[in-house]
N, C-alpha and C positions, 0 to 999 in steps of 0.2 A: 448332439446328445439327445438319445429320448428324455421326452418328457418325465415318465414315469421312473426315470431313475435319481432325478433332482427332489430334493426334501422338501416339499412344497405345504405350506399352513394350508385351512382350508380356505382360506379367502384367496390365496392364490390359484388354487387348484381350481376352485369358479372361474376365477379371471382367464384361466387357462383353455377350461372349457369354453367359454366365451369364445377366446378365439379362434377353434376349433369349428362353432357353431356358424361363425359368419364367415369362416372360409367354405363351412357345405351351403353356406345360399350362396355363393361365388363373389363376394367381398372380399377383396383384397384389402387386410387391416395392415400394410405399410406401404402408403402411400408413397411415390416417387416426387413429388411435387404437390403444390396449392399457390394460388395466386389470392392474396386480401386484398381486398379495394381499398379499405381503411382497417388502425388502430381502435382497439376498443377507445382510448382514450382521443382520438377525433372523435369520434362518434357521439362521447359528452361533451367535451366543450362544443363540439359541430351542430350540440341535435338539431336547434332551431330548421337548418335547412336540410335535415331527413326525416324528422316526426312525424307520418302521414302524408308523407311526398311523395308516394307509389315509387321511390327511387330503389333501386333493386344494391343492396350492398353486401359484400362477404368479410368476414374476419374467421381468425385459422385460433386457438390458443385450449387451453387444457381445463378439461370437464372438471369443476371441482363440488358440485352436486348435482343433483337429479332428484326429481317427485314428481309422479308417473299417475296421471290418474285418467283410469279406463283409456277412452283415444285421445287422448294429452298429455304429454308430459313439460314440466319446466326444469332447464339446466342451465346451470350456472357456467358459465365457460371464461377462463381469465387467461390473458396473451403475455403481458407481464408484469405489471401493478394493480390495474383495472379490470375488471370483471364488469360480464352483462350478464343478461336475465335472457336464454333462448325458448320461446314459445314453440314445439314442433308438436304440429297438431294431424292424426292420421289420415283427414282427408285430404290435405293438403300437401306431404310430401310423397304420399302413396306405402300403399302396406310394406312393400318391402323395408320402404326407408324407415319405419316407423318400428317394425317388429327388428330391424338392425342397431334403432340407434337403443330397445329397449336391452340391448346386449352387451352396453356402453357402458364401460365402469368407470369410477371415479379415480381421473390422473388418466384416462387416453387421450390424444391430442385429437382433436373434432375440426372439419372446416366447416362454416357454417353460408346459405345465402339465404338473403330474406331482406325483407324491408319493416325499416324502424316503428315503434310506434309506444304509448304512455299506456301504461295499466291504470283502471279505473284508483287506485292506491298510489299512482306517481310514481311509479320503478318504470325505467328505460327499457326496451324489451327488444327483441327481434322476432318477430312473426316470420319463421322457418319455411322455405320455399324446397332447400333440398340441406339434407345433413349425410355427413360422412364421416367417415373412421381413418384419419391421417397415422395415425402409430397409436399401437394397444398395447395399455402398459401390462403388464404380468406381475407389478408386484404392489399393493397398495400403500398410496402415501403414510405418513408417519405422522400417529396423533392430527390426524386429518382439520380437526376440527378446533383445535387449541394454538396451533403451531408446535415446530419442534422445539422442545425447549433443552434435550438434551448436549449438556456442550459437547463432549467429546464426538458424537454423530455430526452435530454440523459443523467440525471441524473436519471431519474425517471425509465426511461425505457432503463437500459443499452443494453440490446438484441438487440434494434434499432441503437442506435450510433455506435455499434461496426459492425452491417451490413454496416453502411453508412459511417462510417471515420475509413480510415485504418490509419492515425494517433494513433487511440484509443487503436486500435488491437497493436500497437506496443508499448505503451506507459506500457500495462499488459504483452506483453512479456518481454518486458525489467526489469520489476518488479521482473517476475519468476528469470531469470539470475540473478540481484543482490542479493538475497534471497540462491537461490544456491549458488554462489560464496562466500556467506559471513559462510553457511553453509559448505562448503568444506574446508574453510581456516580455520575453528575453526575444524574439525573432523580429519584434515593433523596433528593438531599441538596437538592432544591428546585428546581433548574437549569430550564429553561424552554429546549427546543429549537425552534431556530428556522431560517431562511432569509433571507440578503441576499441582494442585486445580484451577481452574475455581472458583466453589463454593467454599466461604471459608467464618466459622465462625467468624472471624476478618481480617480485611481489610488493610491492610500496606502495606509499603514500596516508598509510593509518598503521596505528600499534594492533595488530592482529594475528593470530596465526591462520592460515591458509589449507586451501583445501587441496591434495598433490592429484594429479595427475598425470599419464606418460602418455606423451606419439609415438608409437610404433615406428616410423619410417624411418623419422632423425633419431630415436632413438635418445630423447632426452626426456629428465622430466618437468612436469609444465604445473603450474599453478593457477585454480580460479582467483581473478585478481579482486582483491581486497578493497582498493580504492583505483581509480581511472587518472587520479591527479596529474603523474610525473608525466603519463603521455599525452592531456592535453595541454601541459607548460610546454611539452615540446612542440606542439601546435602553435602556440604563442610565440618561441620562438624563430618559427617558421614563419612567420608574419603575418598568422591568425588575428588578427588583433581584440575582436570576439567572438569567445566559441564556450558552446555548453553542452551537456550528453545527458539524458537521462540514463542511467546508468543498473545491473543490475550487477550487486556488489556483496561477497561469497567469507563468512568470518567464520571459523571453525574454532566457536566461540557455545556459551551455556545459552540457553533459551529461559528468558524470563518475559516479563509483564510487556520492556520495551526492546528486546531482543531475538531476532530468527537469525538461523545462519543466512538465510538467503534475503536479501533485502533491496531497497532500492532508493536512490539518492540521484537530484540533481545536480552536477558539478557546471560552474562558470565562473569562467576566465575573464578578466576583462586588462588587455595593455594600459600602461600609462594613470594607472589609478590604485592604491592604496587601501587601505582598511577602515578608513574612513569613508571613502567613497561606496564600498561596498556595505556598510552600516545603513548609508541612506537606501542603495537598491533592495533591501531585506526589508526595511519597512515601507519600502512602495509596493513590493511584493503580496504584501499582507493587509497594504491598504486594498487592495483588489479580491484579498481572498476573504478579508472580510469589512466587506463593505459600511457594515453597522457600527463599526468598532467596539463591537463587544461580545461574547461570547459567554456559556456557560458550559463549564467543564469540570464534573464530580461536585457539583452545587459550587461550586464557586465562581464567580464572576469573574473576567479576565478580559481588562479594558487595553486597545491594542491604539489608541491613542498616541501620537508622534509628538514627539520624540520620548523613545524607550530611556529607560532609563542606565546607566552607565555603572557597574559594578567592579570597582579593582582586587582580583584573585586573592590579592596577600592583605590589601586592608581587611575587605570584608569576615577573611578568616579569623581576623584578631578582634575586629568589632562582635563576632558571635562566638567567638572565643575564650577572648582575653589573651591567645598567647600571637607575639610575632613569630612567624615562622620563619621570615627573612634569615637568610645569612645563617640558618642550621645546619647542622652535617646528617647525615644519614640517621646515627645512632641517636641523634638529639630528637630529630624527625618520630621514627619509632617510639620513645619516652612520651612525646606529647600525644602520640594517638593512643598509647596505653592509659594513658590519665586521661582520654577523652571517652573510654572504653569504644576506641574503634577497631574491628576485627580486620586488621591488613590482610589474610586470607591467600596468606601465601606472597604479599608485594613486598620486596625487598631494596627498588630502586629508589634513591630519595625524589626523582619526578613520579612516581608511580605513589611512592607515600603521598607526596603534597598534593595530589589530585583526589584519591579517598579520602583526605581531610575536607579539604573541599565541598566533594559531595556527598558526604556524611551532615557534613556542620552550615553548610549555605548553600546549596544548589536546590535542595528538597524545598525552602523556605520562598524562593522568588515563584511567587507565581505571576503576576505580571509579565511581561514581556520585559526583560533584560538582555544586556552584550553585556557576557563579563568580559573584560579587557585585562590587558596587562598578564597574561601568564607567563607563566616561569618559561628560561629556555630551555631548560632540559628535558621538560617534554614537548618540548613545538621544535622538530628538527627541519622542517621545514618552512621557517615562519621568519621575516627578517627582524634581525635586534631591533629595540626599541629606539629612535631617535633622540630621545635626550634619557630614558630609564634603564641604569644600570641592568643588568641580571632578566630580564623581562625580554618578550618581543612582540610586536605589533600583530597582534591576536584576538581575534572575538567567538562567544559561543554564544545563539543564543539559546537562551533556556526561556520557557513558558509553561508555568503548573509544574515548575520543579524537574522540567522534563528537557534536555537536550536536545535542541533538533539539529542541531547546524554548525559548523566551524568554518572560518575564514580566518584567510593570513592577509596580510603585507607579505609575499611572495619572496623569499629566499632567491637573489638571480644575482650572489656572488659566487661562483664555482669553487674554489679558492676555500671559502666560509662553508660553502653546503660540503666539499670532501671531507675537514676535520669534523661537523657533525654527526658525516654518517660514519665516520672512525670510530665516532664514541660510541652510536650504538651500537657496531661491530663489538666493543668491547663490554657492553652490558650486553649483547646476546652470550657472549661468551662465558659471561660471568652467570648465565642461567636464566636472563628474561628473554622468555621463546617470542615473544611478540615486537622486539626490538628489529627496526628496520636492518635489512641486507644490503648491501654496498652495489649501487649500481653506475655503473663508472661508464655508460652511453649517457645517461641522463645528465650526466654530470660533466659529459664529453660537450654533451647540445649544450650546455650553459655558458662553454668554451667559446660558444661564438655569439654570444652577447642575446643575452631573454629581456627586454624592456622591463622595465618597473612594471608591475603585473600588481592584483589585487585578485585572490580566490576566492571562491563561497563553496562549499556542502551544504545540500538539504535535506535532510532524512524525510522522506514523504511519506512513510510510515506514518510513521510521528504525528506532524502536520495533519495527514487525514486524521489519525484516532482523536489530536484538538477539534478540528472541527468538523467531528460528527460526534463527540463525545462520545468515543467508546475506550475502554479500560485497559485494555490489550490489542498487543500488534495483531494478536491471530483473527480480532473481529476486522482486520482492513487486510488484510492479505487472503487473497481466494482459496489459497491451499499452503496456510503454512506445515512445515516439516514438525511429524509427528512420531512418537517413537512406535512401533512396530505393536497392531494387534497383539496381545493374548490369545 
């Protein structure tokens, strides 16, 4: 496309001509390659052994000022936290390079060589031996000088935010770390990482609706899968004995504060162990991720301290209540959330009521690190009954700052028991809850030939990161969450 026919501001149209100007002295401004010797940030913690070491070093990263005076100029150059100070002086790299690099605008990528040295002021500096023009930007950074602070731009256009706020740059590296960490401490302790189905002919393992798509060839249609669960218990019964996925998991669901459709979660299995066993692995987890045992998040302190503390679903409802919800029916269910002025919003199921009571009336209030226990069975379809509590089955969530990261069972691995549950949700989808599981009778086939006593966990890492890096919303931990379509 010509230039002249693109709607260019004036500060583009300069940049434009710029690079125009350095292709007629025969500068190639997109480079194929550069080789750094070191990071800007060797280079500080390093300096002692290059401050006036005659040692000749290059670093490659993006011009974010410049001051030009007669045959001198100083540029600021930053690769991607760290920034130096580059001294390129015109006897010294030669007129061309000089009259090139004065053609240099703020946001091209520059490689730089030269050897290190202290400004009589104490700024780190590179005394410039040769400079060049790696890629020319053509369009200039945003609010250069302040950071971007608009949210919808750095949401839209992560590339930009993370030029402009090195907050952001940290808040993704810290994400990788947690992810590694969480992944080292399950492959130390035996864990077996692995890969399911994305596409999958039926959809389980969470109350969600799905996102449809068709194969062409077989000519069926297929679904992004919601949870990973059912196929790695079928691991487990294959004689996995543990195994985990980091998982990315697809809910065609509302987008709020702690929700994207597209999301991501650690799932692990472990044979022969329970929901109590898998209580202690959650808090060893977290002894690791956070080392200090303490954190702060939305000004509140949140002490991660062993052992969490233990919350029963149906007491704690009537302790901040006053009503037992035990042993209601439906329509009784409904009365008590209309006297609690909770807006059901469409829930009609009495597990679907007792969960909005729930986290309306005591999920908001635990900040601390809790496992509430004890939930109802009629929303835990895959969770085994409780061993000595009626009505209940061996379940934990935990919540931290009012916020859900996580669920584990006591592992449903009677066949028998797991078909009549998923009969029921067959007949609350039918009765109109679109998020009620679909009847998967392979899954239920593998169980047929005997799943060991199993113990599950989910970990919303979403979540987890926005705790600890305190930030408010999934979209500041997600690189590019889903957005609804420009204006």
């Amino acid at each position: 496309m010509e230039q002249n026919n693109i709607d260019l501001n004036v500060l583009e149209k300069q940049m434009v001509e710029n690079l125009k100007k350095l292709r007629e002295m025969g500068i190639e401004p997109y480079k194929y390659s550069f080789s750094p010797t070191h990071s800007v940030r060797e280079l500080i913690e390093k300096k002692e052994e290059f401050v006036d070491k005659e040692i000749e070093i290059s670093i490659a990263g993006r011009m974010m000022s410049e001051r030009a005076h007669g045959k001198v100029m100083f540029i600021d150059v930053k690769d991607e936290i760290e920034k130096i100070q580059v001294y390129v002086k015109k006897d010294i790299v030669g007129e061309q390079k000089y009259l090139a690099a004065k053609l240099f605008d703020i946001g091209d990528i520059v490689g730089v060589k030269g050897k290190l040295f202290m400004t009589h002021s104490g700024e780190l500096t590179i005394a410039a031996t040769d400079i060049d023009i790696l890629s020319k930007a053509l369009k200039p950074l945003p609010e250069k000088f302040h950071g971007l602070k608009d949210v919808e731009v750095r949401y839209r256009k992560r590339y930009l935010d993370l030029i402009a706020n090195d907050e952001s740059k940290l808040v993704f590296r810290r994400r990788t770390e947690i992810i590694s960490s969480i992944r080292r401490f399950l492959s130390e302790r035996g864990y077996l990482e692995v890969e399911t189905p994305i596409l999958q002919p039926i959809y389980g393992g969470a109350f969600a609706q799905p996102f449809v798509t068709h194969h062409n060839t077989h000519d069926m249609e297929l679904y992004l899968r919601i949870a990973n669960e059912l196929y790695l218990k079928r691991l487990i019964v294959g004689g996995i004995n543990r195994v985990f996925e980091f998982a990315k998991d697809f809910r065609n669901e509302g987008i709020d504060r702690t929700h994207n459709p597209e999301f991501t979660q650690v799932e692990f299995y472990q044979a022969y162990a329970d929901y109590n066993d898998m209580m202690n692995i959650v808090e060893e987890i977290f002894d690791i991720l956070v080392p200090g045992k303490k954190i702060v998040y939305a000004d509140k302190e949140i002490d991660f301290t062993r052992p969490w503390k233990r919350v029963d679903f149906f007491k704690s409802i009537e302790e901040k209540t006053g009503f037992d919800v035990r042993n209601k029916n439906t329509d009784e269910l409904k009365d008590i959330a209309k006297r609690l002025n909770i807006d059901l919003d469409g829930k009609k199921t009495y597990g679907k009521i007792l969960d909005e009571i729930f986290s309306e009336k005591v999920q908001k209030d635990l900040i601390n690190p809790s496992f509430v226990i004890n939930h109802p069975l009629e929303i835990s379809p895959l969770a085994r009954k409780h061993r000595e509590i009626d009505g209940v089955v061996e379940r934990f969530e935990p919540i931290i700052a009012g916020m859900e990261v996580g669920n584990s069972f006591s592992e449903l691995n009677d066949p028998l028991d797991q078909r009549e549950r998923f009969m029921k949700q067959v007949e609350e989808r039918q009765q109109g809850d679109a998020e009620a599981f679909q009847m998967d009778e392979d899954f239920i086939d593998s169980l047929m030939y005997g799943m060991p006593p199993t113990g599950g966990v989910g970990l919303g890492i979403d979540r987890i990161v926005m705790l600890l890096t305190n930030q408010h919303t999934i979209r500041d931990v997600v690189l590019f969450p889903l957005l609804k379509k420009e204006k």
